[in-house]
N, C-alpha and C positions, 0 to 999 in steps of 0.2 A: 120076137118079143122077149124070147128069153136073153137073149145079145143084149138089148137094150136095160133087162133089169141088172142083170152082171155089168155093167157098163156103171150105174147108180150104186151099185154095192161099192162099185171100187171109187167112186169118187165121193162115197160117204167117210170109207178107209181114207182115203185120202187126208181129209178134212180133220179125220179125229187124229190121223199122224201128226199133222201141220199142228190139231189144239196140243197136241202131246208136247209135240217139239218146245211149242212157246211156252204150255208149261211148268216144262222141266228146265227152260232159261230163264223164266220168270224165278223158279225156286230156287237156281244156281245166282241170278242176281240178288236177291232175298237173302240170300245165304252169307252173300258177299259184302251188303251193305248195312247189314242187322248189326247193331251199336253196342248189342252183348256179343261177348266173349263163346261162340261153339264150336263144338269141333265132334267130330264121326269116329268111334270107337269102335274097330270089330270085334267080333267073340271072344278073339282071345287075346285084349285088350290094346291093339294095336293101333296108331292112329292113321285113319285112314284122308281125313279132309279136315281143314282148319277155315276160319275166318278171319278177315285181317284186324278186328277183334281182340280175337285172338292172339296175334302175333303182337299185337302191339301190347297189350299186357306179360306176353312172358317175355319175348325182347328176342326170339328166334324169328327168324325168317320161314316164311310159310313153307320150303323147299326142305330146310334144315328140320321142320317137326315130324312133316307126314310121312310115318314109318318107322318112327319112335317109340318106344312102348308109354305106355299112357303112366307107368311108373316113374319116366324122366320127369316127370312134370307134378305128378301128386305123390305121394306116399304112399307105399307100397299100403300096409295095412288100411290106409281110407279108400282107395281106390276098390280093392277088394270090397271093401263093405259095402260100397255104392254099387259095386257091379251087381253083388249080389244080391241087394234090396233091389235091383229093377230090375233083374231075373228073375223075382221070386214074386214081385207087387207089378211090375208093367211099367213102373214110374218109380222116379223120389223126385221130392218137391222140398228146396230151398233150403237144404242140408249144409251145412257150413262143414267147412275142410279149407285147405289150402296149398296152391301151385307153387312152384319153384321157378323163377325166372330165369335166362339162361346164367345170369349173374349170380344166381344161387340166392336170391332175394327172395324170402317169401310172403304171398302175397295172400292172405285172408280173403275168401272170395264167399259166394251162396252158392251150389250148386244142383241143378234141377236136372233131371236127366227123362229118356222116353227110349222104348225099346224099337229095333227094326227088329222085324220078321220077314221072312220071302214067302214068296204065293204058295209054296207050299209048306208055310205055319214054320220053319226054320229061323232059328235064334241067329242072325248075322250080324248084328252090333246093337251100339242105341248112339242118341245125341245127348251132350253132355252141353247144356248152356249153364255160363257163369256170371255170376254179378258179383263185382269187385266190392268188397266191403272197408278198402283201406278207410276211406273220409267216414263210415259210418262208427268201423273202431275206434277211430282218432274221437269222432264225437262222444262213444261210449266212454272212452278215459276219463277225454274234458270232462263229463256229465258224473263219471265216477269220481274225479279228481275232485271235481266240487262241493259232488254230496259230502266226501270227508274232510274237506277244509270246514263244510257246512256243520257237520258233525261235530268236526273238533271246534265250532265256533262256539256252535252250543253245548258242550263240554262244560267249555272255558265259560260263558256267560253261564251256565251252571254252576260251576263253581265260583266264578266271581259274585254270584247273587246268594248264594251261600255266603261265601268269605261278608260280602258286606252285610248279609242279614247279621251275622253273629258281632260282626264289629259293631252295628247294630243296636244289637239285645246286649254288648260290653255296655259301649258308652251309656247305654239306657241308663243300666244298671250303676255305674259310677256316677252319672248326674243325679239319676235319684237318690243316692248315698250318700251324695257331696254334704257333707256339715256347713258346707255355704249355698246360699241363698244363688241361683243362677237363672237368666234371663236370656233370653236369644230375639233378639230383634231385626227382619229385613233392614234394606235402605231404605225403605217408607216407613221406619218406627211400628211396624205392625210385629205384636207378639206372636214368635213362631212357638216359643219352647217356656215352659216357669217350673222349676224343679219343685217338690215336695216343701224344702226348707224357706224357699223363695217365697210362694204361696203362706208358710210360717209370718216371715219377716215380714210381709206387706198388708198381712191379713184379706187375702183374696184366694178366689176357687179359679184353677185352671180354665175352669168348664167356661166361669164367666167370661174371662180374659184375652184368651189364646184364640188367636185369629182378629184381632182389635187394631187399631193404632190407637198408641201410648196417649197419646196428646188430648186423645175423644174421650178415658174414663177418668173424666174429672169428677165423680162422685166419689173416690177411694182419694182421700185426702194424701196416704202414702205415694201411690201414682201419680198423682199429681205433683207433689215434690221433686219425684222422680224425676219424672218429664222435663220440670222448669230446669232441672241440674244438668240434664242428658242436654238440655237445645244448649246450654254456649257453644262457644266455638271451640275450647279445650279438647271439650270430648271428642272433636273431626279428628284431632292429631293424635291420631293411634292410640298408644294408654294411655288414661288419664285415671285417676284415682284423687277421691278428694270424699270429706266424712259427712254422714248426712243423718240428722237427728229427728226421731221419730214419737211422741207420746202418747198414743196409744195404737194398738189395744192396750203393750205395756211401753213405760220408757225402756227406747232404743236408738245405741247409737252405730249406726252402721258405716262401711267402709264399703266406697262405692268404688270397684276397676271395672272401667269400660276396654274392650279389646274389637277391636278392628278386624275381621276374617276376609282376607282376598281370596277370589275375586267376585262374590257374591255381594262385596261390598256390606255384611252382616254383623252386627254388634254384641260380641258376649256382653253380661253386664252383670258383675261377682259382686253377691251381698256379704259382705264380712264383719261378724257380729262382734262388735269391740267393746259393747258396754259393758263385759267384767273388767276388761282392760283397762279402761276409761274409769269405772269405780274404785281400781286398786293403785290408778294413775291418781286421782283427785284425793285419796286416801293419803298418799306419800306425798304429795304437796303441799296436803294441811297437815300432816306430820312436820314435816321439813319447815313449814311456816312456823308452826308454833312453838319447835323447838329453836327454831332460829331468834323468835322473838324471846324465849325464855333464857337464853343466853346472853343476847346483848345485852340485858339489863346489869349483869356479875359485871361481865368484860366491860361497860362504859365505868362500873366503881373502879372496878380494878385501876384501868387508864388513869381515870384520876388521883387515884391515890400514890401511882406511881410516880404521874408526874408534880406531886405535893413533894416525894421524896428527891427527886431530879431538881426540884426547884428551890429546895430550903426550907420548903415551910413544913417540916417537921423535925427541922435541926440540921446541923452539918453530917455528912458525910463522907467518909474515907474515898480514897479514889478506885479502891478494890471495890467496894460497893458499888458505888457509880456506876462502876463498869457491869455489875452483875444486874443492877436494877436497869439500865439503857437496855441490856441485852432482852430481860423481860420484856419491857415495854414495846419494844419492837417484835416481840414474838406476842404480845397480846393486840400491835396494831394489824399483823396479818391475822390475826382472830379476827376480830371484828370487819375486815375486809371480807373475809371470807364470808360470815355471817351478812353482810349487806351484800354480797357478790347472790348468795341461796335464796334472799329474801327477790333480788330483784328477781332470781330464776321462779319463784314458783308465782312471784306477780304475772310476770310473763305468760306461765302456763295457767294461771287460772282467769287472765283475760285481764287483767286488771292494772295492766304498767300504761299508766296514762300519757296520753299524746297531750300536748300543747303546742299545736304547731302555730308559727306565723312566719310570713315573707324574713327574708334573710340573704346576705352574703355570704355566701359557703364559704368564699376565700376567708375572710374575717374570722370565719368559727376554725378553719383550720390554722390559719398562724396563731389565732389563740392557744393552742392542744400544742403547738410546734413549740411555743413560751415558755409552756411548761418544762418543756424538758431542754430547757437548753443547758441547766446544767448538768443534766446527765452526758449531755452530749460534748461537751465538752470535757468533763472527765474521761469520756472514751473514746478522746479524741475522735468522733463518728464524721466524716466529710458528710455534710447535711444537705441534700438540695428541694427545692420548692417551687417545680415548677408552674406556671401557670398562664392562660394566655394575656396577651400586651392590651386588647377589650376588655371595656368590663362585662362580668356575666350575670347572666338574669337571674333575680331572686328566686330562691328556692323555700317551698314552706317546710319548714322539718318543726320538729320540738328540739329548740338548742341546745338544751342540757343533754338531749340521749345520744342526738347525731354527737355532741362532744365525746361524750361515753362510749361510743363506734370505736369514734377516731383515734380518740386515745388510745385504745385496746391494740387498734392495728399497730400506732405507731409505738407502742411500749414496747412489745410483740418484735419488731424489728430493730431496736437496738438493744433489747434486752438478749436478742439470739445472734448478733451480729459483733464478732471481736474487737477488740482495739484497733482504732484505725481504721474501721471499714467502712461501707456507704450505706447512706443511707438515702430513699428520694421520695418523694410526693410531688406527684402532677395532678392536674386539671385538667379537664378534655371538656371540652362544651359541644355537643352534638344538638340537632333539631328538636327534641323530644325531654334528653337528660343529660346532665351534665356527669361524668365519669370523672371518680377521687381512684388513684393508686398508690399505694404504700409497696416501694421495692428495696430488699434488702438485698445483701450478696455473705447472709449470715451461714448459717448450719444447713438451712433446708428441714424439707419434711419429711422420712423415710418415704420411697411412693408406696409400701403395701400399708400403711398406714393416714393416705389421702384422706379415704373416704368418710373416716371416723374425725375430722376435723372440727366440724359443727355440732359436735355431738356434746353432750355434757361431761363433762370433767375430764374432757381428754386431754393429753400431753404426748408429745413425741417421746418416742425410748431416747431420744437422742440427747433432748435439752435434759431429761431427767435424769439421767450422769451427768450431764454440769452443773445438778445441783442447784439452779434456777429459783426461783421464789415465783408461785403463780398458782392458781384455784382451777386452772380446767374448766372457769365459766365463759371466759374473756369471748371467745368467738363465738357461742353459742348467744350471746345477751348480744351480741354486734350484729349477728345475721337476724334476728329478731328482731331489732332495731331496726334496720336497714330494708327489710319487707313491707312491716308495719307501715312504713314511710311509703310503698310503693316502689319499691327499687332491687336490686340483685346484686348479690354477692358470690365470686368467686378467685379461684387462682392460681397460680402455676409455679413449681416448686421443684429443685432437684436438689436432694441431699449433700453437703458440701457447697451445692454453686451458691446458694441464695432463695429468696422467694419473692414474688410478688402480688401480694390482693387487691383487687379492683373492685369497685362496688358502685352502685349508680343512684340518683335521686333523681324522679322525675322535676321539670321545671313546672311552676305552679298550675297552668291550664292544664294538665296532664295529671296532676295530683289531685286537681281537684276533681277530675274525672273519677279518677283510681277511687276516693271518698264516697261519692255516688254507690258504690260499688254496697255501702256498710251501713 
């Protein structure tokens, strides 16, 4: 009996040998295929067993490690401090530190350690498992790298919303100060902005207005004006400026500049208050009128009385006289030119230089003006030419006396500044619409900083005015005024020395009488 239980003892022994065995293969396979990085440290920091784990993160070979001190691999001062929190606690848990590869690469890991003891409670190493934290540093960068890009985004949008708030509260402040009248309109004519002065000039409350389109507050008789002036077509083509007259609350005559803002596609629209302007303007043209008319009345006796002396009918005269009375006479007929040259200027400006137009051959009206001077022109020797085309061209309505008065101007203008000898041309151009008159000289020219002042009232070149010339400074201003009124355009092209030449246009009559419609 007792054989047979000794018999069961040793084949229990047995059994628990065999669990042991498999085990302790199971925990070496375990050991072997665990996807973390561990490895067996003894006491006195030495490495005794690695994982291939292991070896594949530091790049030694598992033969090449064990036996290493644990310092190859960590830093001496971490290493220490790990060993001695799991001597002192039994564990550390997910303590970051870092290994050195054999490449001397290092590699940012987690490390979690667990103490061995022997059966009889002795300190004989612990395990050290690691988790590689390359990819989760790399993510803390990116993650840090962004916060600060994000940071500095919103810095900068910080300070950009700064910067534009104050640009802001400027321009606020400039528009509300503007001493002109300012509007701000989308592309659908809805008021975005009306300044303080604007609000003045229209006689309207922001409150009411802003947020509207233009076209819908036809109750405000000024807006409405508005609007009719904003819808031509003028105003699409960027600035446009043109005057617009207002009687109540008080009379006003305002100056309207439209401006185009890309690419919102958005309409400034600048009220510019010109009726003191305009009252010191009508001031000086009925000055200018009535001294003009208070003049001609002397200068026509005078004329006459001179030419009684010129003519005998208040006796004979010596030939010294003669000479000194012609001299008069012709110095009191540029009076009186001049005086009808200022009387047409302020017709002009006070609206009142009357059209009379009817159908006409323009060639006709210009060899007529050509007539005129053909003794000038053959006194100055001037080679004359006339061109025009071999068709005839279709009547144009003008009023013949002013278009004579244009022409004249141009073509006096070009032999008056053009020397002995030189050319002188006139063509005709007949296009679909308007027929084109040019006057080309190959005289003096027109200095170019001095272009722009050409249409202007009483102007003259510095140039002709050393040669002493005879002429008022109205001539082109009364011709471009002319030549509008008619519907047409004048301009020209000029270098000082070469010559010049003015082109100007007259619509042919369906077109004119469109232009009429207009008034």
């Amino acid at each position: 009996m007792a054989i047979k239980e000794k018999n069961k003892e040793k084949d229990k022994i047995s059994i628990l040998l065999g669990d042991l065995a498999s085990l302790e293969s199971y925990a070496k396979d375990l050991f072997s295929f665990l996807p973390l990085p561990v490895c067996l440290v003894s006491s006195i920091g030495i490495i005794l067993e690695v994982n291939p784990a292991l070896e594949k993160i530091s790049g030694y070979r598992i033969e090449e490690i064990i036996g290493k001190s644990a310092e190859d691999i960590f830093t001496e001062e971490e290493i220490e401090a790990i060993s001695k929190e799991t001597i002192e606690r039994g564990s550390v848990l997910a303590k970051e530190t870092s290994i050195f590869t054999k490449e001397k690469r290092k590699v940012p890991v987690s490390a979690s350690t667990i103490l061995r003891k022997s059966e009889e409670g002795e300190i004989i190493g612990y395990f050290i498992g690691l988790f590689d934290l390359t990819d989760v540093k790399k993510k803390e960068k990116e993650l840090k790298d962004t916060q600060l890009a994000l940071l500095n985004m919103l810095e900068d949008t910080k300070m950009a919303r700064q910067v534009a708030e104050e640009e802001r509260d400027k321009t606020k402040a400039i528009v509300t100060g503007l001493a002109d009248g300012l509007i701000v309109l989308d592309k659908e004519n809805k008021i975005i902005l009306i300044n303080p002065e604007g609000e003045r000039f229209l006689d309207v409350e922001a409150k009411e207005i802003e947020g509207k389109i233009l076209e819908t507050l036809v109750e405000k008789p000024s807006l409405k004006k508005l609007a009719e002036l904003l819808s031509t077509k003028e105003t699409k083509r960027g600035i446009f400026r043109k005057e617009l007259s207002f009687k109540k609350p008080t009379e006003r005559i305002l100056e309207i500049t439209t401006v185009s803002l890309p690419p919102r596609e958005e309409n400034v629209v600048i009220l510019h208050d010109i009726s003191r302007e305009k009252l010191i303007e009508r001031m000086k043209t009925e000055f200018v009128s009535l001294a003009a008319h208070q003049l001609r009345t002397p200068l026509s006796a005078i004329k006459w009385t001179l030419r009684m002396l010129l003519d005998g009918d208040l006796g004979k005269i010596t030939a010294e006289q003669r000479d000194f009375v012609e001299k008069t006479y012709s110095s009191n007929e540029r009076m009186i030119s001049l005086i009808n040259a200022l009387l047409d200027v302020t017709r002009i400006e006070e609206g009142r230089y009357v059209y009379r137009p009817t159908f006409n051959q323009i060639e006709n009206i210009v060899q007529f003006v050509i007539n005129s001077f053909k003794e000038v022109i053959k006194r100055k020797k001037i080679k004359f030419g006339f061109k025009k085309p071999k068709e005839k061209l279709p009547k144009v309505k003008v009023d013949v006396e002013k278009i004579r008065l244009a022409i004249d101007n141009l073509i006096d203008n070009a032999i008056k500044y053009t020397p002995i000898g030189g050319e002188v041309t006139v063509s005709l151009i007949c296009g679909k619409k308007e027929i084109e008159i040019s006057v080309k000289d190959n005289g003096v020219g027109i200095p170019k900083d001095q272009q722009q002042r050409v249409f202007t009232k009483f102007f003259r070149g510095a140039n002709v005015m050393r040669m002493e010339t005879e002429g008022t400074g109205l001539g082109l201003f009364t011709t471009k005024n002319i030549i509008e009124a008619h519907g047409g355009r004048i301009w020209f092209k000029s270098k000082e020395g070469e010559g010049t030449i003015f082109h100007f246009t007259l619509p042919i009559k369906e077109e004119f009488a469109e232009f009429l419609k207009k008034f």
